[in-house]
C-alpha positions in Angstrom: -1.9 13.3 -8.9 -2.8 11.6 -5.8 0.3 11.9 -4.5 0.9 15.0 -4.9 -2.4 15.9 -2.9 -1.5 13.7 0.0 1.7 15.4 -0.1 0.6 18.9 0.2 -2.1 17.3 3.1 1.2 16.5 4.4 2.4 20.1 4.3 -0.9 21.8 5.4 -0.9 18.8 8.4 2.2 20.0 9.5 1.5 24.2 9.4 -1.8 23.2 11.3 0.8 21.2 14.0 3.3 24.3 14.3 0.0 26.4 15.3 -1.1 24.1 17.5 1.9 24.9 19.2 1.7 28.6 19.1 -1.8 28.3 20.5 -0.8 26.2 23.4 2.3 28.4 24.1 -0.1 31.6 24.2 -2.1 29.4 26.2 -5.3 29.6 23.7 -6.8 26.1 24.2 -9.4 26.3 22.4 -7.4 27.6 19.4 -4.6 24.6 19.6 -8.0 22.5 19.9 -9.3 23.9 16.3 -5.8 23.9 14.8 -5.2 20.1 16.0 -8.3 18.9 14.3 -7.3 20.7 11.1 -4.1 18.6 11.5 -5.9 15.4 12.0 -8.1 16.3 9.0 -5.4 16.9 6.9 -3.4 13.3 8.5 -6.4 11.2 7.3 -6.8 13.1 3.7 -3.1 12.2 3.0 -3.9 8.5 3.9 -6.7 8.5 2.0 -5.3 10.3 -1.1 -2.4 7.3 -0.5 -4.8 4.7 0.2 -6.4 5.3 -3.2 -3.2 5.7 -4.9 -2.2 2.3 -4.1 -5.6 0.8 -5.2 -5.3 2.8 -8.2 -1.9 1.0 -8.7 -3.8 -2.6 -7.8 -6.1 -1.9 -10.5 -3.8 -0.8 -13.0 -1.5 -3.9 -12.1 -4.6 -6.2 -12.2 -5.2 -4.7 -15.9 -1.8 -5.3 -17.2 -2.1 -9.1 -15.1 -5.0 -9.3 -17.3 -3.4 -8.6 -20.7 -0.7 -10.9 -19.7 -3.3 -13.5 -19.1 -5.2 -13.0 -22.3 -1.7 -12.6 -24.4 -0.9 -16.5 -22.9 -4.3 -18.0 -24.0 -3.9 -16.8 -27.1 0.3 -18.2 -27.1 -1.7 -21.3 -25.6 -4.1 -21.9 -28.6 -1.0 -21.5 -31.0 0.7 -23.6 -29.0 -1.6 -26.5 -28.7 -2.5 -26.3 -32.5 1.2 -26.9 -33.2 1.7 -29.2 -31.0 -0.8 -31.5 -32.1 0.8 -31.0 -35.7 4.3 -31.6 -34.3 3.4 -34.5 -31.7 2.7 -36.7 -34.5 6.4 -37.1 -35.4 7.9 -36.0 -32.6 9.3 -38.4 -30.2 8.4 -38.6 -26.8 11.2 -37.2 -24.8 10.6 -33.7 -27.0 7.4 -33.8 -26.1 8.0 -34.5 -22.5 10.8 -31.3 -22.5 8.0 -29.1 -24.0 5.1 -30.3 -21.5 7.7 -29.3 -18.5 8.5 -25.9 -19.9 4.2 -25.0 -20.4 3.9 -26.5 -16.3 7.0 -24.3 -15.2 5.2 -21.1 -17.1 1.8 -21.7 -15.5 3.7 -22.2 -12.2 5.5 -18.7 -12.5 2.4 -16.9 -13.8 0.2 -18.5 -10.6 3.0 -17.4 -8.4 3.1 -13.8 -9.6 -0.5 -13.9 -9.3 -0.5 -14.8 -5.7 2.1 -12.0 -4.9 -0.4 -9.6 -6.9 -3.4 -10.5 -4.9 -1.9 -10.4 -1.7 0.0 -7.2 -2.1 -3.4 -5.6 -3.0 -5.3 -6.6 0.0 -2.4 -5.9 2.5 -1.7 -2.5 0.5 -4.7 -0.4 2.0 -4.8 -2.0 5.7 -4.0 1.1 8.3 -4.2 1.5 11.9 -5.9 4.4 13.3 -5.1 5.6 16.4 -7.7 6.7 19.4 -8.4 10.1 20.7 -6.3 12.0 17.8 -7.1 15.5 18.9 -6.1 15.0 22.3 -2.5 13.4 21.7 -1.9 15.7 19.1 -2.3 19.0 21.4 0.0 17.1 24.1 2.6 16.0 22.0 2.5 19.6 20.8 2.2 20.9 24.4 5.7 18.3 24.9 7.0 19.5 22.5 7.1 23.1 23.6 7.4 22.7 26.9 3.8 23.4 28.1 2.1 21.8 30.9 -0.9 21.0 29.3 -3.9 20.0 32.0 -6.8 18.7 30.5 -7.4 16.0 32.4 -7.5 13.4 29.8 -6.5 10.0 30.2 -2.8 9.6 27.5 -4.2 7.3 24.8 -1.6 4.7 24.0 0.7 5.0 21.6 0.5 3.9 17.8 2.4 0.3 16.7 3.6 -0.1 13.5 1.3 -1.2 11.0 2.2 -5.5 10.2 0.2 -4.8 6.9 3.7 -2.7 5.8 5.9 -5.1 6.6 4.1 -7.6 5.0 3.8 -5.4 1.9 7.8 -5.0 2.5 7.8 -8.9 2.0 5.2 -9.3 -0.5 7.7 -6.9 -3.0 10.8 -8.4 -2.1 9.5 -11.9 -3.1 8.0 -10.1 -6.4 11.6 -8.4 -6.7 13.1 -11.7 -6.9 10.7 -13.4 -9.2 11.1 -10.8 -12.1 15.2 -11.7 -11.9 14.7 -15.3 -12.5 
């Protein structure tokens, strides 16, 4: 459901941009000024419907990291019940093989875990850029060919945001943990 608000913010963002650009061409300032802050209202509701999608997603994934954790106690207090049943006549390289296979599962579940937490906190960072209004109207005004004269210093331009690349990385390393 969030997404599909964002995405219509994403639709309404852009019908607010294209009359922005009929305001400026009819030379209406104060018009393109009104339209371009509809546009920039509508730019931060789609981040923020998206925002929340993706902590929804962080909190359903810490739910079902949760279940996963409870399900291996529980395999854990089987586990050790039996094997202090079994370790009584089993010999000691058995017991060795098992104790490596518990320490590789506990590795693989603390290494998912730390994939988990860090895609969460990296998932929600964004970059806002300055002075919205004003770049938006003059990218519009560029974009149809109007000399736009407000005498406003240009704001400078947006980077991309390292928190998406590091998400990028953070879900190829989780890609290649569920094949092994």
């Amino acid at each position: 459901m969030l997404e599909r608000q964002a995405a219509t913010h994403d639709k309404q963002e852009k019908v607010e941009r294209d009359k922005v650009k009929k305001a400026l061409m009819k030379g209406n300032i104060e018009a393109a000024k009104i339209h371009a802050e509809n546009a920039i209202r509508h730019h931060s509701e789609s981040l923020n419907c998206k925002r929340m999608a993706a902590r929804v997603d962080g909190v359903q994934a810490r739910v079902a990291n949760s279940a996963a954790q409870r399900q291996m106690a529980a395999s854990l207090k089987q586990t050790v019940s039996l094997m202090s049943k079994v370790t009584a006549n089993m010999p000691l390289t058995e017991t060795s093989k098992l104790m490596d296979s518990l320490e590789k599962n506990f590795e693989d579940l603390e290494v998912k875990t730390k994939v988990m937490d860090d895609a969460m906190q990296n998932a929600t960072s964004v970059q806002q850029p300055v002075d919205q209004v004003t770049n938006l109207m003059q990218e519009m005004a560029d974009e149809a060919g109007i000399e736009l004269n407000l005498n406003i210093p240009a704001a400078p331009a947006m980077g991309t945001s390292v928190a998406l690349k590091e998400q990028d990385e953070l879900s190829q390393r989780l890609a290649k943990l569920r094949e092994t």
